[in-house]
N, CA, C and O atoms as a GROMACS GRO file, in nm:
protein
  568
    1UNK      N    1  -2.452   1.835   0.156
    1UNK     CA    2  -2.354   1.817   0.051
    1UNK      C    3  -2.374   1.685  -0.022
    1UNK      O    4  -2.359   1.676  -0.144
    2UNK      N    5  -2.410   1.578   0.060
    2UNK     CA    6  -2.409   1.462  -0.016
    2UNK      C    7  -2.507   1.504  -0.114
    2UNK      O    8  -2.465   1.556  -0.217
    3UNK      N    9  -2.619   1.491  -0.099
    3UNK     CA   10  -2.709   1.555  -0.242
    3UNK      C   11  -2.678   1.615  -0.348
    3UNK      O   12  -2.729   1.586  -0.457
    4UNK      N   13  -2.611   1.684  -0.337
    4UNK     CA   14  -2.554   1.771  -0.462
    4UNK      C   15  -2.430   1.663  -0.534
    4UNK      O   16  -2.405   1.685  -0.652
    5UNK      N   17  -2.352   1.547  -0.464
    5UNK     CA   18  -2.301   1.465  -0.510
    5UNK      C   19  -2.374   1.415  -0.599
    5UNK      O   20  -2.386   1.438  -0.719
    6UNK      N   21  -2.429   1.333  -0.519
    6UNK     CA   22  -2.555   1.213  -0.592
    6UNK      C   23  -2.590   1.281  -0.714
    6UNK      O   24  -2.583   1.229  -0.825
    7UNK      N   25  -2.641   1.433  -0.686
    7UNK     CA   26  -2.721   1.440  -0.850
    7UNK      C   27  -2.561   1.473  -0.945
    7UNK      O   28  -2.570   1.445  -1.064
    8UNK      N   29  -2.467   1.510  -0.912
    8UNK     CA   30  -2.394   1.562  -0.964
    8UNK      C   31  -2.311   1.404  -1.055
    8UNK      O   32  -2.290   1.406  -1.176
    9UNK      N   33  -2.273   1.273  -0.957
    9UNK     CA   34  -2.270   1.147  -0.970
    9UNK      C   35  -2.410   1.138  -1.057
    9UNK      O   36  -2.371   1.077  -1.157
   10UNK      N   37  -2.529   1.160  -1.072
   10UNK     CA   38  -2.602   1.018  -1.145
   10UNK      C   39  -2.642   1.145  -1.321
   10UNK      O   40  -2.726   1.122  -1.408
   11UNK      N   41  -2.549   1.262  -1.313
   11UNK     CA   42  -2.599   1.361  -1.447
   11UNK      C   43  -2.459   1.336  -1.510
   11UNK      O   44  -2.399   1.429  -1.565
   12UNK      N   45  -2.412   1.221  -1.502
   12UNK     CA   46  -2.263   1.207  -1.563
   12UNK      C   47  -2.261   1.101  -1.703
   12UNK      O   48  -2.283   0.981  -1.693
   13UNK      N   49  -2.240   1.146  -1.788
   13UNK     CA   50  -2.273   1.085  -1.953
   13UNK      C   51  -2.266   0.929  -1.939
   13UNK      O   52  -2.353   0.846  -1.965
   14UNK      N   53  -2.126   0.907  -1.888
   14UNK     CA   54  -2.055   0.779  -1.890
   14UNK      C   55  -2.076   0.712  -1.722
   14UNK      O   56  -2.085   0.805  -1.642
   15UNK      N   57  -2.083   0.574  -1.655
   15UNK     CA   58  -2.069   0.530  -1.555
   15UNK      C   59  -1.966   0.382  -1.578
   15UNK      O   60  -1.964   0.314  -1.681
   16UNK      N   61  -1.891   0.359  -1.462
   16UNK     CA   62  -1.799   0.232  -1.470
   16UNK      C   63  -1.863   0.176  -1.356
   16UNK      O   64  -1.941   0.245  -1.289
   17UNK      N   65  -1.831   0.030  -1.319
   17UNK     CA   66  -1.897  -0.058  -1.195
   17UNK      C   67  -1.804  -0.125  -1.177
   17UNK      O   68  -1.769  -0.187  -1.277
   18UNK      N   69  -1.726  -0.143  -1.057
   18UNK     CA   70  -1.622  -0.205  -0.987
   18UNK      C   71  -1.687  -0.291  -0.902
   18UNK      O   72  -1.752  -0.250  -0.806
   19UNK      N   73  -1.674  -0.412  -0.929
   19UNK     CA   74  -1.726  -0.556  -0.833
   19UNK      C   75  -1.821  -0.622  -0.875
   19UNK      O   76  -1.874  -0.706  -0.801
   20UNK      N   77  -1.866  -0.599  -1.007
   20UNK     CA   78  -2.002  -0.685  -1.052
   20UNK      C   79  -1.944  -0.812  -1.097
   20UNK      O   80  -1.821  -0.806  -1.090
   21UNK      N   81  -1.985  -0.917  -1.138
   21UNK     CA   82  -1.977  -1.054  -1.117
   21UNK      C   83  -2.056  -1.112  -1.224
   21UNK      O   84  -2.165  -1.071  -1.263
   22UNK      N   85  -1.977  -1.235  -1.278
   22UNK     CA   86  -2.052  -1.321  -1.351
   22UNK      C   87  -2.213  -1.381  -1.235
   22UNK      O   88  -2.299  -1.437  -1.303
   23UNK      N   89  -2.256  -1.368  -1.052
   23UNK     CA   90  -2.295  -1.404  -0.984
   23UNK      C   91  -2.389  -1.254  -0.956
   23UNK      O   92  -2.377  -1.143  -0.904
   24UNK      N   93  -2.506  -1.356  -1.045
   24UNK     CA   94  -2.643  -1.191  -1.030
   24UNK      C   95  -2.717  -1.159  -0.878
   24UNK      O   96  -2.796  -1.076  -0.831
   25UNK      N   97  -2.643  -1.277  -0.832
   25UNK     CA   98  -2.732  -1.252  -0.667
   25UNK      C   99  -2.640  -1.149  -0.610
   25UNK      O  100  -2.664  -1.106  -0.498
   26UNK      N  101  -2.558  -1.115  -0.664
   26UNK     CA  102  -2.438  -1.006  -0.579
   26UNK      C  103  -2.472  -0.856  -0.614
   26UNK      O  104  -2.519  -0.830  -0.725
   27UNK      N  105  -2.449  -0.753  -0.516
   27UNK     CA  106  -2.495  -0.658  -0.517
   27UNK      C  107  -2.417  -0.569  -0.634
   27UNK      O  108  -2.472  -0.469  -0.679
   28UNK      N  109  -2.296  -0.608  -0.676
   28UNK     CA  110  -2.205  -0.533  -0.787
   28UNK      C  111  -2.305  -0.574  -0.903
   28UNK      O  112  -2.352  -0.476  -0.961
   29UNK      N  113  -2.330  -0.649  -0.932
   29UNK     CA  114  -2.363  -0.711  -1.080
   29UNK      C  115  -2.521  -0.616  -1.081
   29UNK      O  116  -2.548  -0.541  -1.174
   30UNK      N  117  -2.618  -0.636  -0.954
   30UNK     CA  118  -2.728  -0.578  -0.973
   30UNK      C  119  -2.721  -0.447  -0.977
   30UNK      O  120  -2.802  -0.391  -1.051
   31UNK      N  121  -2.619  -0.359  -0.897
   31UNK     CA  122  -2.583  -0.225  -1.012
   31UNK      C  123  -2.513  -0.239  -1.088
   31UNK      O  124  -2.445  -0.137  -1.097
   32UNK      N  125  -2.485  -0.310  -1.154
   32UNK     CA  126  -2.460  -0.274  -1.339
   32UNK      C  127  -2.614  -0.315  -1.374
   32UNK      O  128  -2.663  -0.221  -1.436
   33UNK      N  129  -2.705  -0.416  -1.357
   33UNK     CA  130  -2.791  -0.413  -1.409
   33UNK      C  131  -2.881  -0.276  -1.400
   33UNK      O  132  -2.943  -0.217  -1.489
   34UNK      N  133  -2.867  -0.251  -1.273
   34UNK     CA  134  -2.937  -0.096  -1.270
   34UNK      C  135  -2.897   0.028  -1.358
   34UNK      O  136  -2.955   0.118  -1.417
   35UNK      N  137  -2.804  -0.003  -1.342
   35UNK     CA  138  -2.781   0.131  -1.493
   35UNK      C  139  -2.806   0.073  -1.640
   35UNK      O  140  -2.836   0.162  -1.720
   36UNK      N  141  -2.802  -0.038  -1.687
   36UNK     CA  142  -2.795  -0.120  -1.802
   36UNK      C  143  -2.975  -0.119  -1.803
   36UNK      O  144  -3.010  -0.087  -1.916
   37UNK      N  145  -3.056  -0.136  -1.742
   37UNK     CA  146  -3.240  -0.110  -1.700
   37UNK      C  147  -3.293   0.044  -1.770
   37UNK      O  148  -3.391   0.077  -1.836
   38UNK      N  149  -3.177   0.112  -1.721
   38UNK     CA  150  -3.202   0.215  -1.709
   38UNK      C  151  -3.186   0.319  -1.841
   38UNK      O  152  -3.238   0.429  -1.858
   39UNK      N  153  -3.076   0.227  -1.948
   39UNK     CA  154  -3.018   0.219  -2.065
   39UNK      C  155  -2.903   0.348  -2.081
   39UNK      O  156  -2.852   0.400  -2.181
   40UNK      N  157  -2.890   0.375  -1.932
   40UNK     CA  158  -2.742   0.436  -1.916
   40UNK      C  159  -2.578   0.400  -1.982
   40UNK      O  160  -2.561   0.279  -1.999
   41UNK      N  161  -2.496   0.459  -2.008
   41UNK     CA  162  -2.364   0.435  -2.064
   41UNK      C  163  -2.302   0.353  -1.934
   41UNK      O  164  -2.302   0.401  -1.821
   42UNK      N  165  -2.269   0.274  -1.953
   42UNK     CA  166  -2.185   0.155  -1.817
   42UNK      C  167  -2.124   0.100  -1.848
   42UNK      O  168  -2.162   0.010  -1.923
   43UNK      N  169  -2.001   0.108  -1.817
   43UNK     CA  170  -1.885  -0.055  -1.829
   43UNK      C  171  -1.862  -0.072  -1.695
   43UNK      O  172  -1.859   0.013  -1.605
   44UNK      N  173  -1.844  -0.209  -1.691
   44UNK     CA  174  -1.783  -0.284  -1.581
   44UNK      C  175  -1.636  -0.297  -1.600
   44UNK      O  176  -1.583  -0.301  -1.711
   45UNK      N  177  -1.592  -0.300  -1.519
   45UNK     CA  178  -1.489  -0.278  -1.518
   45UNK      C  179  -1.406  -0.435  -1.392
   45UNK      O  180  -1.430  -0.463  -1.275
   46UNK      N  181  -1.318  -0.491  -1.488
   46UNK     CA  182  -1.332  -0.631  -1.391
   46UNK      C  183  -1.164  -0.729  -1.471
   46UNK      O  184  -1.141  -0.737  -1.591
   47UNK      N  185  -1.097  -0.775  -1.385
   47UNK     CA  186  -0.978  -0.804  -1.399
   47UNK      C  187  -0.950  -0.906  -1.496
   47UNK      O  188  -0.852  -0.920  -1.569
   48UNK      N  189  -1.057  -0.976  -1.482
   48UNK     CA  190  -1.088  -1.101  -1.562
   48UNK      C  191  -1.124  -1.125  -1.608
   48UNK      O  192  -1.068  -1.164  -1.710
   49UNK      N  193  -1.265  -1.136  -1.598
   49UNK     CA  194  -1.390  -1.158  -1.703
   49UNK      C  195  -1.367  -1.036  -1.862
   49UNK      O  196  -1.322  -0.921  -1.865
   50UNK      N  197  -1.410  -1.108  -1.954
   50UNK     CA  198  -1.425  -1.042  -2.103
   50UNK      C  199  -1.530  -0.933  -2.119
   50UNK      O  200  -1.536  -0.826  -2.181
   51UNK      N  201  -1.640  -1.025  -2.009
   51UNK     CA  202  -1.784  -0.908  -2.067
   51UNK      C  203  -1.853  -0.937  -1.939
   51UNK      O  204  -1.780  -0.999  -1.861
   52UNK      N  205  -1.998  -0.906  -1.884
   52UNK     CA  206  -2.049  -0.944  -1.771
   52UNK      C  207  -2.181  -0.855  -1.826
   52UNK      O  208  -2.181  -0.737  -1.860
   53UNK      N  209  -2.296  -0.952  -1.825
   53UNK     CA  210  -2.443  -0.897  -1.850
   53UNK      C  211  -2.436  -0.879  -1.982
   53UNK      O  212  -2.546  -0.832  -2.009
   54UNK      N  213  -2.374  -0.888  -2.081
   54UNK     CA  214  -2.335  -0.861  -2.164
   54UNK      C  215  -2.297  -0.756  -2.234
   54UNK      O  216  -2.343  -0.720  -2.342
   55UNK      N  217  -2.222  -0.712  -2.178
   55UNK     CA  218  -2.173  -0.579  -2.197
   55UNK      C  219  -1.974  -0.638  -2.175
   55UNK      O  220  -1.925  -0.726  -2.104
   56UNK      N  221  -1.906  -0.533  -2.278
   56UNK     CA  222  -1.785  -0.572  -2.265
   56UNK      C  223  -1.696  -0.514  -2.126
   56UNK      O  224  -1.701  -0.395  -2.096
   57UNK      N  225  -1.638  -0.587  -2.069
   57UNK     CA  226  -1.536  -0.478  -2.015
   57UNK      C  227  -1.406  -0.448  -1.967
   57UNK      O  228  -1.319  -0.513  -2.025
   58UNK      N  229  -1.361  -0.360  -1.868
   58UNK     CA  230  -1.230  -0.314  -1.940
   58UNK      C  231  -1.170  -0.400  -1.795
   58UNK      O  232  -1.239  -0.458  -1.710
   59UNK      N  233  -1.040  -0.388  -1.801
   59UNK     CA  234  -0.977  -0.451  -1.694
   59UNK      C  235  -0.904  -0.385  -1.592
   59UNK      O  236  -0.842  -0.437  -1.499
   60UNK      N  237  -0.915  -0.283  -1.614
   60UNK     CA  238  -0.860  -0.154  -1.552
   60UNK      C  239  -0.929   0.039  -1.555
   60UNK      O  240  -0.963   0.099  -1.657
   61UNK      N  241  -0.933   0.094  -1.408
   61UNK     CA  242  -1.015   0.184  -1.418
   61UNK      C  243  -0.955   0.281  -1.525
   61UNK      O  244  -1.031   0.369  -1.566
   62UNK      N  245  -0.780   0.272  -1.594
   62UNK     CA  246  -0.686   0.350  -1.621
   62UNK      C  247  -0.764   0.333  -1.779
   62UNK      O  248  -0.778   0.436  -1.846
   63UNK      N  249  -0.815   0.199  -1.836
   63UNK     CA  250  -0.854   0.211  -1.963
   63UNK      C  251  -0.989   0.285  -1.973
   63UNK      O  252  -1.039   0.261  -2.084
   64UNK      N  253  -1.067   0.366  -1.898
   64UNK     CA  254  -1.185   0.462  -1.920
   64UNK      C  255  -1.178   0.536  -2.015
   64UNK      O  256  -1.108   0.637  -2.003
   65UNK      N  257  -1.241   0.513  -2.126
   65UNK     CA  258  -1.175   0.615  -2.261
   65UNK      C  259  -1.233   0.768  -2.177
   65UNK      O  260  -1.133   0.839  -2.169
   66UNK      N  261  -1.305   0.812  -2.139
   66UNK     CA  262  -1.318   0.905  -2.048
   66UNK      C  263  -1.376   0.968  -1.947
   66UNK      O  264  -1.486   1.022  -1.935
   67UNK      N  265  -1.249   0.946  -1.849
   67UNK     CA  266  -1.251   0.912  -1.689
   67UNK      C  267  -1.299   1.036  -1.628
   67UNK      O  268  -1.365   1.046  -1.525
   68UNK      N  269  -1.243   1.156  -1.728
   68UNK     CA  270  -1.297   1.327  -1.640
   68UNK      C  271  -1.461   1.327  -1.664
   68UNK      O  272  -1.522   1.426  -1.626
   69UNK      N  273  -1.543   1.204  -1.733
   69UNK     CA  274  -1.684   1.261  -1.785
   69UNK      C  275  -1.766   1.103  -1.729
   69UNK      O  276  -1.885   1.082  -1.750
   70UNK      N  277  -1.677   1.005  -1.656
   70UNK     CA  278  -1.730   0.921  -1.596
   70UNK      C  279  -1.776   0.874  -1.444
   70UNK      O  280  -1.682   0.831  -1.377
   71UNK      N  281  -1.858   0.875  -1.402
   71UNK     CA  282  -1.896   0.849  -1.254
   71UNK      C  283  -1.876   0.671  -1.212
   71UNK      O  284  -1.910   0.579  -1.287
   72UNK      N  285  -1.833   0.660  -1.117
   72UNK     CA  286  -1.811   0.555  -1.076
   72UNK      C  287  -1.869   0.450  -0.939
   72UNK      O  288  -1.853   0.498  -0.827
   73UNK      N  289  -1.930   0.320  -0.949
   73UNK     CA  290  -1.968   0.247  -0.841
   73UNK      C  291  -1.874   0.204  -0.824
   73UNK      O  292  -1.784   0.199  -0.907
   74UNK      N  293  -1.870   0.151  -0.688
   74UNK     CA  294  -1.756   0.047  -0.604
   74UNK      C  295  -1.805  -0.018  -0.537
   74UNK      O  296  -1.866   0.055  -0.458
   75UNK      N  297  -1.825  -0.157  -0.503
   75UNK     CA  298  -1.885  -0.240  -0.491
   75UNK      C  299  -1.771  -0.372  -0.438
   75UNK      O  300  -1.806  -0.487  -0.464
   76UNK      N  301  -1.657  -0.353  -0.376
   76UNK     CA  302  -1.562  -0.421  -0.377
   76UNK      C  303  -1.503  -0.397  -0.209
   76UNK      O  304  -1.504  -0.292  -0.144
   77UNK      N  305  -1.459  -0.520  -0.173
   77UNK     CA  306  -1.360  -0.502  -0.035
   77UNK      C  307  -1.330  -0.420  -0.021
   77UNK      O  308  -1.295  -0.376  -0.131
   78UNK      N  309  -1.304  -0.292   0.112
   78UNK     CA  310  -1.212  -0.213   0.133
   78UNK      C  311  -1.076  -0.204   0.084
   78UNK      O  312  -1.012  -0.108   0.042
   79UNK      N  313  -1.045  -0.332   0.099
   79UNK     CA  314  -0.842  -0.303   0.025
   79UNK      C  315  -0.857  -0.268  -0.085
   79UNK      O  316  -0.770  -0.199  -0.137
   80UNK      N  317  -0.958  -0.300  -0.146
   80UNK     CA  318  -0.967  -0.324  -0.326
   80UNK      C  319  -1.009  -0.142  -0.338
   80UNK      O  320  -0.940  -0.059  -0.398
   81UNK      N  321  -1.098  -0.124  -0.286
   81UNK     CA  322  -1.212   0.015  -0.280
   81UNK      C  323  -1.062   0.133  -0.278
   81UNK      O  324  -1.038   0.214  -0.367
   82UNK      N  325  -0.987   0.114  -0.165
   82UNK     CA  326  -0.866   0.185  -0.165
   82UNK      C  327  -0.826   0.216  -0.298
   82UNK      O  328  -0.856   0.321  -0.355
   83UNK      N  329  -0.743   0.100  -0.360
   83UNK     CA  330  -0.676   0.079  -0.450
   83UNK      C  331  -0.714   0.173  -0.577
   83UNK      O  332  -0.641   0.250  -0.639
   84UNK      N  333  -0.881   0.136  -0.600
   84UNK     CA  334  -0.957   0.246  -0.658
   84UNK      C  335  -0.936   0.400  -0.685
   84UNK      O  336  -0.901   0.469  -0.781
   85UNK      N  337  -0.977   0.423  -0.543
   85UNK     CA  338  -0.972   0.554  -0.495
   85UNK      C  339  -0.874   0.611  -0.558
   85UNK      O  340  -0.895   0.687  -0.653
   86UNK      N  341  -0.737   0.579  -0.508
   86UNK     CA  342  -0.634   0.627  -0.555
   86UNK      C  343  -0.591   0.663  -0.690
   86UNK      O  344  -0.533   0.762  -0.733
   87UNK      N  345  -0.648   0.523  -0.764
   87UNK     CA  346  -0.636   0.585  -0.947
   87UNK      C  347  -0.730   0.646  -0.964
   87UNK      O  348  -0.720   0.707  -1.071
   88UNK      N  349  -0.901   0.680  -0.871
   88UNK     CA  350  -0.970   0.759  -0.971
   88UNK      C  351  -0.928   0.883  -0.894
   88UNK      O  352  -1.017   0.967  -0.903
   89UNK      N  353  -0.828   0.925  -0.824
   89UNK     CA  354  -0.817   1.069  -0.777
   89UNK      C  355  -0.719   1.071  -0.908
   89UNK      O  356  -0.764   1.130  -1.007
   90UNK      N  357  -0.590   1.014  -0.919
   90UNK     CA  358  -0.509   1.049  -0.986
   90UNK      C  359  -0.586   1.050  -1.166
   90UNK      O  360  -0.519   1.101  -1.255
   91UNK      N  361  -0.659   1.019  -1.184
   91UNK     CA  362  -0.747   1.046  -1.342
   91UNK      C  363  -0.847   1.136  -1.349
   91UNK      O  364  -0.917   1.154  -1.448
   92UNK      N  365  -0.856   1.204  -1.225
   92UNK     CA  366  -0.963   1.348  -1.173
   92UNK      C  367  -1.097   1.283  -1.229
   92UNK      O  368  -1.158   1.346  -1.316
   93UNK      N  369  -1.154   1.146  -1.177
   93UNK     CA  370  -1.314   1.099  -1.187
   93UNK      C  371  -1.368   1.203  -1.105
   93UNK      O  372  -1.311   1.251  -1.007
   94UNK      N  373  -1.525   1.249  -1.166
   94UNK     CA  374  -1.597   1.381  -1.101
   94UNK      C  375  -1.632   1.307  -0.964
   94UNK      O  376  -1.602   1.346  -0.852
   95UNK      N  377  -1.697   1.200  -0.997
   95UNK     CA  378  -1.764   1.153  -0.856
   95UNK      C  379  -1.787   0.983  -0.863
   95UNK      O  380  -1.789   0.889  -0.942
   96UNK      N  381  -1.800   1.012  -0.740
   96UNK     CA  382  -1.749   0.828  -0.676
   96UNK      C  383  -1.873   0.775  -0.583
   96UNK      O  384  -1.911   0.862  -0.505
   97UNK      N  385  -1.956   0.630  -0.573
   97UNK     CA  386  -2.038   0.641  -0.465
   97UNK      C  387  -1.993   0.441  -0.463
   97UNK      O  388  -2.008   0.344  -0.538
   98UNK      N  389  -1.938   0.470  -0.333
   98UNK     CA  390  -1.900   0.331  -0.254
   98UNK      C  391  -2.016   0.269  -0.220
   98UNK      O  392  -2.074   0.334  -0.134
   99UNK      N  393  -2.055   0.203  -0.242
   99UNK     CA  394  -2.183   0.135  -0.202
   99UNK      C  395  -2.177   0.071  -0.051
   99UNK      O  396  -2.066   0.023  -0.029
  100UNK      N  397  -2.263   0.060   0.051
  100UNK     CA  398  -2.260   0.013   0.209
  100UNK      C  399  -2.174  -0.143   0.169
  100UNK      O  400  -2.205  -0.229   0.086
  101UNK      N  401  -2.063  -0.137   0.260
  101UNK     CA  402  -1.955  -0.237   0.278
  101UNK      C  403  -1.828  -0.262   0.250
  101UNK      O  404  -1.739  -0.329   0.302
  102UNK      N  405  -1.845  -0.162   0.114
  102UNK     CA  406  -1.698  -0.172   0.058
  102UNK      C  407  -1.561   0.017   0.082
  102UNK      O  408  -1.466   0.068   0.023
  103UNK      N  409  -1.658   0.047   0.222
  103UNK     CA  410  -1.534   0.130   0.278
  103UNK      C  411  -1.513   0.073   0.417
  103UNK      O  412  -1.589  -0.009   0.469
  104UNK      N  413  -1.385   0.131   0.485
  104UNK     CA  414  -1.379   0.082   0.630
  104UNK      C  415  -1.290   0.213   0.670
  104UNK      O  416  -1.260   0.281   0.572
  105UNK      N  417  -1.257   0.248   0.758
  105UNK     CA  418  -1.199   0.341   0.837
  105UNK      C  419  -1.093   0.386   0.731
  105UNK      O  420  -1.088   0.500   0.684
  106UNK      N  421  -1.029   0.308   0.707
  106UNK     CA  422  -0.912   0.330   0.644
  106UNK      C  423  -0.922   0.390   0.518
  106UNK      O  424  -0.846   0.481   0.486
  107UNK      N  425  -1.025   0.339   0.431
  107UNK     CA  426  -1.112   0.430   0.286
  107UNK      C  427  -1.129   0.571   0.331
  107UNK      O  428  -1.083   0.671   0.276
  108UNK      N  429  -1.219   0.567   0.463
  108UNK     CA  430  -1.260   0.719   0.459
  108UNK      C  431  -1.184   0.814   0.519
  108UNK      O  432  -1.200   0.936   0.516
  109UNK      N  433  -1.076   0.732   0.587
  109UNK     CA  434  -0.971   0.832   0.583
  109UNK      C  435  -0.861   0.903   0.500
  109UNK      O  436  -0.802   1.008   0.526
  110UNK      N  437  -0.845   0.804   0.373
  110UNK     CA  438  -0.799   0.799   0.261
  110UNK      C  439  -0.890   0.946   0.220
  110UNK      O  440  -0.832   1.054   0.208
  111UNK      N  441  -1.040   0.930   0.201
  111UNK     CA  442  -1.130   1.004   0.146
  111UNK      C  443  -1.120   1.153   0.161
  111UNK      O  444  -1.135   1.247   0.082
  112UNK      N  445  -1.075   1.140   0.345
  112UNK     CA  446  -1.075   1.286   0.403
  112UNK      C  447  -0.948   1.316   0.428
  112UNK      O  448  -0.941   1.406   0.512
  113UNK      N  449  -0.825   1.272   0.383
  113UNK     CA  450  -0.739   1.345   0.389
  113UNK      C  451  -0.636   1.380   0.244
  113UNK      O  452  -0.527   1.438   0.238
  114UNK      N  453  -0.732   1.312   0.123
  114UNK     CA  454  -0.672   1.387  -0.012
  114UNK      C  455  -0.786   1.431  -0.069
  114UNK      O  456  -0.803   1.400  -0.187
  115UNK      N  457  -0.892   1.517  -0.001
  115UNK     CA  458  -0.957   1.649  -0.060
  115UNK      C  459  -1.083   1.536  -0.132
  115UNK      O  460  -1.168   1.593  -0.200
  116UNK      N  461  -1.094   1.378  -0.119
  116UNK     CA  462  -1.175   1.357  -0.146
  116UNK      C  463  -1.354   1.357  -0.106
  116UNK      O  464  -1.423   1.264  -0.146
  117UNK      N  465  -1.405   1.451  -0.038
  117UNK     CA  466  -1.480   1.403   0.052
  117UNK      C  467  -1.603   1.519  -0.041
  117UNK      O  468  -1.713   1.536   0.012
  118UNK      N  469  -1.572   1.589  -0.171
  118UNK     CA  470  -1.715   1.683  -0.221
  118UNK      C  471  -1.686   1.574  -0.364
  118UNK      O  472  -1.697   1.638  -0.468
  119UNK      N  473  -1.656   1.440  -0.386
  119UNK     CA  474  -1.661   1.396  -0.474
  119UNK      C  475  -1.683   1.248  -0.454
  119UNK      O  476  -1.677   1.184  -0.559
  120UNK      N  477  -1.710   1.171  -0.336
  120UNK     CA  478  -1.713   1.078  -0.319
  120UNK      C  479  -1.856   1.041  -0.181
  120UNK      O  480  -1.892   1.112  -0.087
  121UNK      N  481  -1.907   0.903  -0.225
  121UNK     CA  482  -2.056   0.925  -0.146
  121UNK      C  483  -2.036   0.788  -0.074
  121UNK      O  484  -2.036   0.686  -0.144
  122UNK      N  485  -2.019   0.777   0.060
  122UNK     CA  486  -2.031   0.668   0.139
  122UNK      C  487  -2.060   0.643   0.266
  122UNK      O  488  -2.095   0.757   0.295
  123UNK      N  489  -2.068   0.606   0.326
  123UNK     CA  490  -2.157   0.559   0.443
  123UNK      C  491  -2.274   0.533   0.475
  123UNK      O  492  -2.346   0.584   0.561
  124UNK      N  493  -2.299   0.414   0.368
  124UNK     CA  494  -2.453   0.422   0.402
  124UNK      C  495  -2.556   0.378   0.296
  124UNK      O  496  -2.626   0.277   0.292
  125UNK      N  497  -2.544   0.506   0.194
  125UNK     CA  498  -2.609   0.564   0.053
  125UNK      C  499  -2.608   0.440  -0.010
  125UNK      O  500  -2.530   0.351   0.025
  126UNK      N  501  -2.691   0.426  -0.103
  126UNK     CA  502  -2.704   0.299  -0.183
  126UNK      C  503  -2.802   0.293  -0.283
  126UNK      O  504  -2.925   0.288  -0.274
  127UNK      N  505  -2.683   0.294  -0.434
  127UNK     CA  506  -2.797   0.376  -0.549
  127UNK      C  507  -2.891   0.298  -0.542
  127UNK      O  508  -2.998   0.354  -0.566
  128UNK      N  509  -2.901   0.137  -0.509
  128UNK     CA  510  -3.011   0.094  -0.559
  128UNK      C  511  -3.142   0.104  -0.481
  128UNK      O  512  -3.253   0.069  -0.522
  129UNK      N  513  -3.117   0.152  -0.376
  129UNK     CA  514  -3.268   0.275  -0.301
  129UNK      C  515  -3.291   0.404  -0.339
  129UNK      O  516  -3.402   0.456  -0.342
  130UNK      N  517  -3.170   0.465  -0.373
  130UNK     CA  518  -3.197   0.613  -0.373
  130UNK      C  519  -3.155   0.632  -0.534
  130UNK      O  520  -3.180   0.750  -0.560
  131UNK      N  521  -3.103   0.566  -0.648
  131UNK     CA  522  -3.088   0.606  -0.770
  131UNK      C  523  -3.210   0.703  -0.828
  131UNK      O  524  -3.217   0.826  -0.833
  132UNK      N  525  -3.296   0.609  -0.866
  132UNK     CA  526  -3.497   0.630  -0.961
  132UNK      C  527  -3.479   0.782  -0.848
  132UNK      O  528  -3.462   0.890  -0.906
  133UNK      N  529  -3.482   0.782  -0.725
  133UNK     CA  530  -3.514   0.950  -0.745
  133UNK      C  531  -3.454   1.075  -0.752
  133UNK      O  532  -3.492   1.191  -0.747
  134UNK      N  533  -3.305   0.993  -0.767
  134UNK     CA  534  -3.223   1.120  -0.774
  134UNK      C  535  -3.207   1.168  -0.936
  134UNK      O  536  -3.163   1.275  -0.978
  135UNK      N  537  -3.251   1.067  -1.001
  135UNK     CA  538  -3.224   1.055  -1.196
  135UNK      C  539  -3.378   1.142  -1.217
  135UNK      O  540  -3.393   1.197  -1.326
  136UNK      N  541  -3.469   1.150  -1.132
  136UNK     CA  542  -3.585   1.204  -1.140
  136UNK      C  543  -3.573   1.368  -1.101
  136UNK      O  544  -3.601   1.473  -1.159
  137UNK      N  545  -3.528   1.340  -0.996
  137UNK     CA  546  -3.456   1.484  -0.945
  137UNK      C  547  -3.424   1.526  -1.054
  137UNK      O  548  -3.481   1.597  -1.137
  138UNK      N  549  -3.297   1.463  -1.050
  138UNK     CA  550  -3.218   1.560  -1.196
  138UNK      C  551  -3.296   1.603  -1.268
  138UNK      O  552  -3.311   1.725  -1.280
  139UNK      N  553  -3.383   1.495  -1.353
  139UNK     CA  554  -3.458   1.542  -1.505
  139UNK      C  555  -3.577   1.654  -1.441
  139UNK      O  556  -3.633   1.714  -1.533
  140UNK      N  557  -3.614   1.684  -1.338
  140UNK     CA  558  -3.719   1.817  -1.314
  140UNK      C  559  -3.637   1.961  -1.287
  140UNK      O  560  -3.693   2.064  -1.248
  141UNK      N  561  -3.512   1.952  -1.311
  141UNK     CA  562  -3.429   2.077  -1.322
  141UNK      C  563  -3.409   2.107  -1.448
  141UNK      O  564  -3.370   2.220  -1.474
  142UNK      N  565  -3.431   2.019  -1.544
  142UNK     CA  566  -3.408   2.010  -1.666
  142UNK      C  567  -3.500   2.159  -1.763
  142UNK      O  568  -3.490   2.168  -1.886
   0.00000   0.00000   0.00000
């Protein structure tokens, strides 16, 4: 099942990035650069900051001009990753991939007990090993 996520997560028009950082040594910021490389649609999405990599962004997952056609990284503390979760179930985001660190027991129980678990990718997975061949994948079905 996870597979069919991933490609289903990386064939999505629009992407948002939760936890990237004015600080490029951090693993949030280097996926936004990975989709921004890649010349994918991406906002960051960040409480404070105006723009990051240079790209503008929003301050909230609720401002996604559109959230049903956007896939989402998370890249953030568990409490925070929660917090997430919850608005992108309630805005029906197709698919979600937590990057290794930012779930804990409590996320994936969150995950598996509101029907999130054929829309969300964690334990482990980590686009920036497995992205290049799942975007490759995709494009040979094409």
């Amino acid at each position: 099942m996870t597979t069919s996520i991933k490609k289903i997560f990386l064939a999505s028009p629009h992407f948002a990035v939760f936890g990237a950082s004015k600080d490029r040594t951090k693993f949030g910021t280097k996926i936004l650069n990975w989709y921004k490389e890649r010349s994918l649609d991406v906002t960051p999405v960040h409480p404070k900051e105006s723009e990051l990599e240079g790209i503008a962004t929003l301050d909230s997952i609720t401002k996604l001009p559109s959230p049903t056609e956007t896939s989402i990284s998370i890249i953030t503390p568990p409490k925070v990753t929660l917090s997430i979760l919850e608005q992108a179930k309630d805005l029906s985001i197709p698919a979600i991939w937590i990057q290794p660190g930012a779930e804990d027991d409590v996320v994936i129980d969150y995950i598996k007990q509101n029907g999130l678990s054929e829309r969300v990718i964690y334990g482990g997975a980590c686009l920036l090993v497995e992205g290049d061949d799942i975007v490759r994948s995709n494009a040979s079905l094409l």
